[in-house]
N, C-alpha and C positions, 0 to 999 in steps of 0.2 A: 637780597636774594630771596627766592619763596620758600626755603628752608631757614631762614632765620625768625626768630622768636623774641622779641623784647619786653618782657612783663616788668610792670611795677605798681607801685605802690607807693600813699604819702603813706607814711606812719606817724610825722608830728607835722600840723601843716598852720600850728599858730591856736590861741584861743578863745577869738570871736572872727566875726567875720567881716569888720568894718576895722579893722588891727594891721597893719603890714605886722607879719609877726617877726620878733629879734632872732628867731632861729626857725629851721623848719628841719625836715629830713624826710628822705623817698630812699625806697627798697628797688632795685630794677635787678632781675635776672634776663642777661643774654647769652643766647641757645641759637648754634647752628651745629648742622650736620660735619662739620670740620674746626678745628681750634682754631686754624688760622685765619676765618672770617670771623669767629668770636673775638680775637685779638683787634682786626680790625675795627669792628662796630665799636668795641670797648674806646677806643683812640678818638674814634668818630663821637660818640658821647658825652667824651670827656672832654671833648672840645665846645658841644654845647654847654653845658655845665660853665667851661669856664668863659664863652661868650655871654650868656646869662647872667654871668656875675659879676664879669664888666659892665654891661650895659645896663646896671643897676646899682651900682657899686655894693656891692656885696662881695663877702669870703666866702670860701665853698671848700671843703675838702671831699673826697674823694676814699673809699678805703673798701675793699675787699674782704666783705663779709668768710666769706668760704672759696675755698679753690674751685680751679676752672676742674673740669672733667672733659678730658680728651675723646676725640673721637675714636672709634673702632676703627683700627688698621687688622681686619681678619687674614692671617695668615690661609690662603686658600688652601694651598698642597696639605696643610695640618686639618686644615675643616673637612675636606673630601676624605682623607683618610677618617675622623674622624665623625665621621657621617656613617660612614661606609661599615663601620664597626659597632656604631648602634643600633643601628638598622638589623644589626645580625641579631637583636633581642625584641623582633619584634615590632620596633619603631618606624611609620614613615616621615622620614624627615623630609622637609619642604628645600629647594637650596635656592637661595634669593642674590648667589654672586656679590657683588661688593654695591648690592643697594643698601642704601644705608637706612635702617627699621630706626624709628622712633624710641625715644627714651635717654636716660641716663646713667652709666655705670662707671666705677673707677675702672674697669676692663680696659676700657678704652688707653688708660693711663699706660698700665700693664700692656698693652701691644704695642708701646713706641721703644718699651724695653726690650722685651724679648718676644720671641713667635707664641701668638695667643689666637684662641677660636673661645665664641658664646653661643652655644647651642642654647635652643628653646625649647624647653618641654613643656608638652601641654598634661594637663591635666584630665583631658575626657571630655566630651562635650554635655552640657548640661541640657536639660528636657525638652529644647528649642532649637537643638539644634546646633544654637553658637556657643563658639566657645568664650568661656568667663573673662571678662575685661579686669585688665590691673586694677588695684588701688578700688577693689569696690568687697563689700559682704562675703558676696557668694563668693569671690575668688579666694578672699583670706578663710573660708570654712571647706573649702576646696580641696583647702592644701594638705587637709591631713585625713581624706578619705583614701581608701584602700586603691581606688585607682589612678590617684597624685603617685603616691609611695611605690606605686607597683611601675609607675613610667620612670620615677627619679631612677628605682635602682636598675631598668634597662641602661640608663645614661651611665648611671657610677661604673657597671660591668662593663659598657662600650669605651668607656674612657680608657677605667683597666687595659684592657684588650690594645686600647691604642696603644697605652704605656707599649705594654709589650711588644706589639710591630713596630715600635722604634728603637726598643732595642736591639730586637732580634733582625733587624734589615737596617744596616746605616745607612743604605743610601735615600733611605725615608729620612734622614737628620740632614743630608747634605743637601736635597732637595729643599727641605724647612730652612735650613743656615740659608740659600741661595734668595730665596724670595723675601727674607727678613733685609738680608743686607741691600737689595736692589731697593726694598721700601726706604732703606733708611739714607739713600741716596737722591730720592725724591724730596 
């Protein structure tokens, strides 16, 4: 599917180049927008792997470096409310429904548990215009300028806030209870 990812890597692949080497070893990480295409592809993989190794007579094992990270199942009725109450600090939030935004988080993990939302703060946009891409300089010196810290605590007080419209209205929990357990019937 064109949401799926398969990166890898040799990391030991022998030590010359006219050598069949007696051991080798590759890194692959697979990424899709849902676990249960990453399950599949994994099954698919592993079956070349062990076609390969038939048809060379070879051993191969097989081992999972690090756990999978599950996809974002966003509790909606939780995300609107809580949109809706950071926004009262000032914040415009973007709402992107249940497309699924690039990346990876144990979030994902935590929403097959119980009702979870990952809001996005930005940070401000930088001299250009755009705003600061992950995993680079300017985003990690970003984070601790006065208008990072001043949108985070818009988020902490909206959160707060939610806290509170869930306690104080249950029918805000039995909404949230309703859309978790129809998720977890899918």
């Amino acid at each position: 599917k064109d949401d799926a990812r398969i990166h890898g890597v040799i990391t030991h692949g022998g030590s010359a180049a006219n050598v069949i080497p007696e051991y080798t070893c590759a890194l692959f990480y697979i990424r899709a927008h849902k676990v249960a295409y990453v399950e599949e592809l994994f099954k698919k993989i592993s079956a070349c792997a062990e076609g390969a190794a038939i048809g060379t007579g070879c051993t191969y094992k097989i081992s999972k470096v690090e756990e999978d990270f599950k996809d974002m199942c966003t509790n909606m009725y939780l995300n609107e409310l809580s949109c809706q109450m950071v926004e009262k600090f000032g914040q415009k939030l973007e709402r992107y429904g249940l497309m699924t935004i690039g990346g990876s988080s144990d979030a994902g993990d935590v929403s097959y548990e119980c009702p979870t939302v990952q809001l996005t703060a930005g940070m401000g946009p930088n001299g250009t215009g755009k705003s600061y891409a992950p995993h680079t300089i300017e985003f990690t010196q970003m984070t601790c300028s006065e208008q990072a810290i001043e949108n985070c605590m818009a988020y902490v007080k909206g959160f707060a806030l939610t806290a509170a419209q869930l306690l104080a209205n249950p029918a805000h929990m039995e909404a949230i209870r309703e859309e978790f357990s129809k998720l977890q019937q899918v």
